[in-house]
C-alpha positions as CSV (number, residue, x, y, z in Angstrom):
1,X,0.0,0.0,0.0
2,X,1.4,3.6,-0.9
3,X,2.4,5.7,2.2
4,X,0.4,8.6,0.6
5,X,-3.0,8.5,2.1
6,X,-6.0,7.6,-0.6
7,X,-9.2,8.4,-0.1
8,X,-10.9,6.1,2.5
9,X,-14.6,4.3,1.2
10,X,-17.7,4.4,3.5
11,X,-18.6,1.6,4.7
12,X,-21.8,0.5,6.0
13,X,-24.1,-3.1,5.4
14,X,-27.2,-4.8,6.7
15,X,-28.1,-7.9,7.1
16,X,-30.5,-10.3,5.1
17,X,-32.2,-13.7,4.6
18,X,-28.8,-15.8,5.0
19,X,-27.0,-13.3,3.8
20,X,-25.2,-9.9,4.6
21,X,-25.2,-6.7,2.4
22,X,-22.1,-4.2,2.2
23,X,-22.1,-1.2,0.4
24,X,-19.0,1.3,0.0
25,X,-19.1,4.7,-1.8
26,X,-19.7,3.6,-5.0
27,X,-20.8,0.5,-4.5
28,X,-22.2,-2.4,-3.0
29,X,-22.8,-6.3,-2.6
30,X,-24.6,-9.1,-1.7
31,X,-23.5,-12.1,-0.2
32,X,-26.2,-15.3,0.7
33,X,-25.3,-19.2,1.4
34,X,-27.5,-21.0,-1.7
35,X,-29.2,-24.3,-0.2
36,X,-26.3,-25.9,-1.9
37,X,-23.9,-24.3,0.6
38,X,-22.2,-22.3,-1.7
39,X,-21.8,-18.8,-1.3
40,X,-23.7,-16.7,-4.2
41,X,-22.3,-12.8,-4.8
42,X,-24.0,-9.6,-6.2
43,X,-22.3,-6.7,-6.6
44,X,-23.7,-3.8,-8.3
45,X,-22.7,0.5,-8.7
46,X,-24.4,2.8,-6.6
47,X,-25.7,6.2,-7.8
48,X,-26.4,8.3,-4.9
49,X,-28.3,11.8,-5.0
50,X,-25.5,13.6,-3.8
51,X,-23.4,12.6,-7.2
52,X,-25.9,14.3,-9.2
53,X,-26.4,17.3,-6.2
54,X,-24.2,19.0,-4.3
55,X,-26.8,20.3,-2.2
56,X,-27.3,16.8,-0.8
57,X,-24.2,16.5,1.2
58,X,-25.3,19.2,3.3
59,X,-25.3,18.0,7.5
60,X,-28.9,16.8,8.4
61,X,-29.8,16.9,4.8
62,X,-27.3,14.3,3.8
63,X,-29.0,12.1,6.6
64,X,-32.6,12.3,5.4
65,X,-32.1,11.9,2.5
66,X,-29.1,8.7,2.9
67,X,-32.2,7.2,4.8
68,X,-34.2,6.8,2.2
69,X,-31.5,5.9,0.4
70,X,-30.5,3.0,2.6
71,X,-34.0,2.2,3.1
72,X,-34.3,1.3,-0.5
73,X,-31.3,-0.6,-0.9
74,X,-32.1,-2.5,1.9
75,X,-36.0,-3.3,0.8
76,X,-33.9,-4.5,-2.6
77,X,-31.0,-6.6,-1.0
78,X,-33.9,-8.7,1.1
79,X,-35.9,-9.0,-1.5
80,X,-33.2,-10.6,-3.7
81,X,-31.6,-12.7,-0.6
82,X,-34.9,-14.0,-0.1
83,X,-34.7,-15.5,-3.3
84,X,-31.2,-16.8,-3.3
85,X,-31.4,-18.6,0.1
86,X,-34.9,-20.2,-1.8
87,X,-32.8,-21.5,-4.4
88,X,-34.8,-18.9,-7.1
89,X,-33.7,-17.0,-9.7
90,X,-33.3,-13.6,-9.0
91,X,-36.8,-11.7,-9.9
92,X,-36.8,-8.0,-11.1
93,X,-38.0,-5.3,-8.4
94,X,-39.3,-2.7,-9.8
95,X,-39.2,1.0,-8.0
96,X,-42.8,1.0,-7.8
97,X,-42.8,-2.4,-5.9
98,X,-40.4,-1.0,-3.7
99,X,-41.8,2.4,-3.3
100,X,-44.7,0.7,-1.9
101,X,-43.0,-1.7,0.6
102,X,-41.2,1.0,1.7
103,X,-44.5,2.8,2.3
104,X,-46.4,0.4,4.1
105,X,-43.5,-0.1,6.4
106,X,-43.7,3.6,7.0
107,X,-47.2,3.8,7.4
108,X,-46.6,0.8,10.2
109,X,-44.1,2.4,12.0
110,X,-45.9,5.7,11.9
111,X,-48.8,4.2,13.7
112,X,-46.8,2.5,16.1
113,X,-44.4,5.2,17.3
114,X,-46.1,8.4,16.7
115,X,-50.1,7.8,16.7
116,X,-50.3,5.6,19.1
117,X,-47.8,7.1,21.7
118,X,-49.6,10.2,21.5
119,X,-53.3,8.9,21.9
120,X,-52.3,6.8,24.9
121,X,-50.2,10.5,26.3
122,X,-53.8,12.4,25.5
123,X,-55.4,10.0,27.9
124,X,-54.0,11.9,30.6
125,X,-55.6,15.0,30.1
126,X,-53.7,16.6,33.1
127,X,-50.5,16.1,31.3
128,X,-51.7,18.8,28.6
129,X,-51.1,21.3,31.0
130,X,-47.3,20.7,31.2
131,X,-46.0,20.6,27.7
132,X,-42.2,19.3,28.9
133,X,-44.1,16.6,30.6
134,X,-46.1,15.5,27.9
135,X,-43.3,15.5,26.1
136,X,-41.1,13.3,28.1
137,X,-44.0,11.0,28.9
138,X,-44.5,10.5,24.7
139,X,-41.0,9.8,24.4
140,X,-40.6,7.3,27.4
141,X,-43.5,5.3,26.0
142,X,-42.1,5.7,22.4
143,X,-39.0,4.0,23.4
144,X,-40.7,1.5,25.5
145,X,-42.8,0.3,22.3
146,X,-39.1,-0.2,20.1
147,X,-37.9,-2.0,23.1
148,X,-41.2,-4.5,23.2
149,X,-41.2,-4.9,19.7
150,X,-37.5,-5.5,19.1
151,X,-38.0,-8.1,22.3
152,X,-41.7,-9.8,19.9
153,X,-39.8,-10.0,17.0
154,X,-36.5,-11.7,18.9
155,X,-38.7,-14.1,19.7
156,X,-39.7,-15.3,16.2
157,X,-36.9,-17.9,15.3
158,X,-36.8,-17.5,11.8
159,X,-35.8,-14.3,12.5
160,X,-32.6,-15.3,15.0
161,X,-30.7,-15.9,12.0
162,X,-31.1,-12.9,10.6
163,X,-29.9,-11.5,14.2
164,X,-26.8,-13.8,14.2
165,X,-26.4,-12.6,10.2
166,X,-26.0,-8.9,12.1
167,X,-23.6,-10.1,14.2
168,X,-21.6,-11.3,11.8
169,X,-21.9,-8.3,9.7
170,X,-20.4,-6.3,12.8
171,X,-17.8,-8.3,13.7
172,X,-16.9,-8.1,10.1
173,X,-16.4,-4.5,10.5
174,X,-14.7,-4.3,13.9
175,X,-11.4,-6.4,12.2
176,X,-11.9,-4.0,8.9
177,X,-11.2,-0.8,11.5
178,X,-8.6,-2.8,13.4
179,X,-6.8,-3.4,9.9
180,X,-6.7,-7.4,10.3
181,X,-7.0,-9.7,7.6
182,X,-10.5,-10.7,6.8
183,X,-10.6,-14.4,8.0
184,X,-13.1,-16.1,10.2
185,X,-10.6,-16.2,13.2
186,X,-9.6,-12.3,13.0
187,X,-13.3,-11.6,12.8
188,X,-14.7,-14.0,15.4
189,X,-12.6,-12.4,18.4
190,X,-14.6,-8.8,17.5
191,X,-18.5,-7.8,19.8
192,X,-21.1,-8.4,17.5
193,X,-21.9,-4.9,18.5
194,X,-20.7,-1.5,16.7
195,X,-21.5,2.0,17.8
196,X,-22.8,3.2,14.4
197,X,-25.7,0.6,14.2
198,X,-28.9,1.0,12.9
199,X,-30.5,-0.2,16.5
200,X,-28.9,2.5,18.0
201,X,-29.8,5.2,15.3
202,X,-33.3,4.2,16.5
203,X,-33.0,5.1,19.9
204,X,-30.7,8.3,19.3
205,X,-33.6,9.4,17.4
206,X,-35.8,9.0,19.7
207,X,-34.1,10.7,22.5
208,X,-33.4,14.2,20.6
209,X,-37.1,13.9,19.5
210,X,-38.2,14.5,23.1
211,X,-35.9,17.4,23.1
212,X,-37.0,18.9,20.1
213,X,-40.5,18.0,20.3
214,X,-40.8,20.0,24.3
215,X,-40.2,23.3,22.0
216,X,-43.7,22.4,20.0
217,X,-45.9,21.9,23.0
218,X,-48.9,20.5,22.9
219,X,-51.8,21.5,20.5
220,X,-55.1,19.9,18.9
221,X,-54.1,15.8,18.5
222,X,-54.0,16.7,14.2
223,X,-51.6,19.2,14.8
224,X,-49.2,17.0,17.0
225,X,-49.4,14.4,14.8
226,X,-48.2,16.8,12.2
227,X,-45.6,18.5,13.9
228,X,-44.3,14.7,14.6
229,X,-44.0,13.9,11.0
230,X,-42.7,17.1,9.8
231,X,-39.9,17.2,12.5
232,X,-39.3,13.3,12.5
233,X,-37.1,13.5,9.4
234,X,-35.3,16.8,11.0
235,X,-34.3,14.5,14.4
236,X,-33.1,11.6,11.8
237,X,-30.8,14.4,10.0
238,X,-29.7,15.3,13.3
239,X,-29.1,11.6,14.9
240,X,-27.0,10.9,11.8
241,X,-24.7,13.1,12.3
242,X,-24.3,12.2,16.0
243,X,-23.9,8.4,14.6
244,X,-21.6,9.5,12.7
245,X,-19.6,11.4,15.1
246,X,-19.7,8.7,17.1
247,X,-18.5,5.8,14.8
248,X,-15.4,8.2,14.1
249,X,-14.8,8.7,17.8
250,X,-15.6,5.4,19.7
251,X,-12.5,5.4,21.5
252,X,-13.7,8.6,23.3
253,X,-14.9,7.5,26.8
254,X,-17.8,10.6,26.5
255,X,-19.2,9.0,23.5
256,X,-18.9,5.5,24.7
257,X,-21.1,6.8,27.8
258,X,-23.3,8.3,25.1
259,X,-23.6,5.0,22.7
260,X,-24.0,3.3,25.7
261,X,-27.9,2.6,25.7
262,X,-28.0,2.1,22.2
263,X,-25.4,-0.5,22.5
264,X,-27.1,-2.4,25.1
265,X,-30.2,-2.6,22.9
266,X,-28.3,-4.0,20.3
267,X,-27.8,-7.2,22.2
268,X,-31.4,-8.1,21.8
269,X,-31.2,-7.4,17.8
270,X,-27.6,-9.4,17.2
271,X,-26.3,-12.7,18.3
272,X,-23.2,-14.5,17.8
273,X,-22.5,-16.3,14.3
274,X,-21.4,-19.3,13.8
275,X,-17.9,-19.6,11.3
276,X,-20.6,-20.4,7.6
277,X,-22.0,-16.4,8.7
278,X,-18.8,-15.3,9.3
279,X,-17.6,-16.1,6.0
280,X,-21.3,-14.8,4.0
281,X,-19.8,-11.6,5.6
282,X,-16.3,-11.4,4.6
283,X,-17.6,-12.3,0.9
284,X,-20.4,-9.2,1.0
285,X,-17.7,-6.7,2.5
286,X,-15.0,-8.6,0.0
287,X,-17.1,-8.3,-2.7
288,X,-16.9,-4.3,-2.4
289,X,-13.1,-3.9,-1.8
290,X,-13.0,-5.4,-5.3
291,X,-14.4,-2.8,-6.7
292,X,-13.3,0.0,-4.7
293,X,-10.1,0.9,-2.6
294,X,-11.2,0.5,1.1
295,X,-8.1,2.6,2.6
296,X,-7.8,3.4,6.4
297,X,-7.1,7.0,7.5
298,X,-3.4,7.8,10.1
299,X,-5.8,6.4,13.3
300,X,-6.6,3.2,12.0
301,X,-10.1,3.8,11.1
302,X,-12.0,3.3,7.9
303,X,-14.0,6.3,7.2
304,X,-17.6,4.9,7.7
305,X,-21.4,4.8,7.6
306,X,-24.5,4.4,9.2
307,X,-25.1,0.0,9.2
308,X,-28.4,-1.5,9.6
């Protein structure tokens, strides 16, 4: 490797149907064990908004709108590693098909962490009076629902694999910012937990959303409910960038104190991989480095992206 400092690839992945997605800057792949055992590999060019506009790599912009971004990608890379673990040929998604699972899974988690927060908060009419309150009270039950549904869906063992799939896809990621070979036993000794999770992202959010949220106080139900989803996509903007703070500086003790919470939860949403998962991994995050230069920066660290 030259001793002139490239420029270091984003990386970031998620993880699927017996399979784990990585994506770089420019691109990404998709790794999933076949029935047949063997490993199958998709890798494919990215085209981000912010190539086309500049405007888009503006801080809390760039997080709103990489969401989306990640959200569809992700709706994509399930979709085709549902098929692959099947045995099937790969089907065609079409954006519409996509446009609409990703709505309905908005439209879900709309209901579940907005409406119904705030109707069961309204229920207590003496908490109207104190606006901070209310607040606080909304956001308390907010995170209460991730936490029980995150604990429901734990529960349901076809998706355990998936969990131990995010482990591996961590772990994965822990020996690419330590700078070790990619082999099963440098990966293995890595937490299946990583500051710049997606689990985490969840519950950042929802702790700056009672913050912001006190400053709206507490008008007519319609008008809370809008005020929610207007300034939802403003408090993802802003956890991003705290996530990605965070992933750059997770050898500070403040922000380790910080991530802490979000870390715990992760333990209910990974689990530890066995070496097959480990390797579905290494293939996914290989299968980007060979099409892009993943370099480290001085410290050691890859410069990297919000994971799922």
């Amino acid at each position: 490797m030259s001793s002139k400092k490239q420029p270091a690839a984003s990386v970031g992945g998620q993880a699927v149907i017996e399979g784990v997605m990585m994506r770089g800057k420019r691109h990404w792949a998709l790794a999933v064990r076949r029935p047949e055992g063997d490993i199958s590999l998709h890798s494919e060019e990215l085209k981000p908004l912010a190539d086309r506009y500049s405007f888009v790599k503006l801080p809390i912009l760039r997080g709103i709108i990489g969401l989306w971004e990640s959200l569809s990608l992700g709706m994509r890379a399930l979709a085709m590693s549902a098929n692959e673990s099947m045995g099937e040929e790969e089907e065609d998604i079409s954006k519409k098909e996509m446009g609409v699972s990703i709505l309905i899974g908005v439209v879900i988690a709309v209901a579940l962490f907005v409406v119904l927060p705030l109707f069961a908060v309204r229920m207590f009419g003496s908490l109207r009076a104190h606006s901070t309150l209310f607040v606080l009270v909304e956001g308390i039950l907010r995170i209460f629902i991730l936490i029980a549904y995150i604990w429901v869906v734990s529960r349901i063992k076809q998706l355990r694999r998936v969990f131990e799939y995010h482990g591996a896809e961590h772990k994965t990621i822990h020996a690419l910012e330590a700078g070790l070979e990619l082999t099963p036993e440098n990966v293995r000794r890595f937490s299946p937990v990583h500051p710049r999770c997606g689990t985490s992202f969840l519950l950042i959010v929802m702790v700056l959303a009672v913050a912001f949220f006190t400053f709206v106080g507490v008008p007519s139900l319609f008008w809370l409910v809008v005020s929610r989803l207007v300034g939802i996509p403003l408090v993802v903007g802003l956890s991003y960038e705290v996530l990605k703070f965070a992933g750059k500086h997770k050898d500070s003790r403040v922000m380790q104190i910080i991530m802490y919470p979000g870390m715990l939860l992760q333990k209910m949403t990974t689990r530890e991989p066995d070496t097959s998962q480990i390797e579905v991994a290494i293939k996914a995050l290989e299968g980007v480095a060979a099409l892009e230069p993943i370099e480290m920066d001085h410290g050691g660290k890859a410069d990297v992206e919000v994971m799922a």
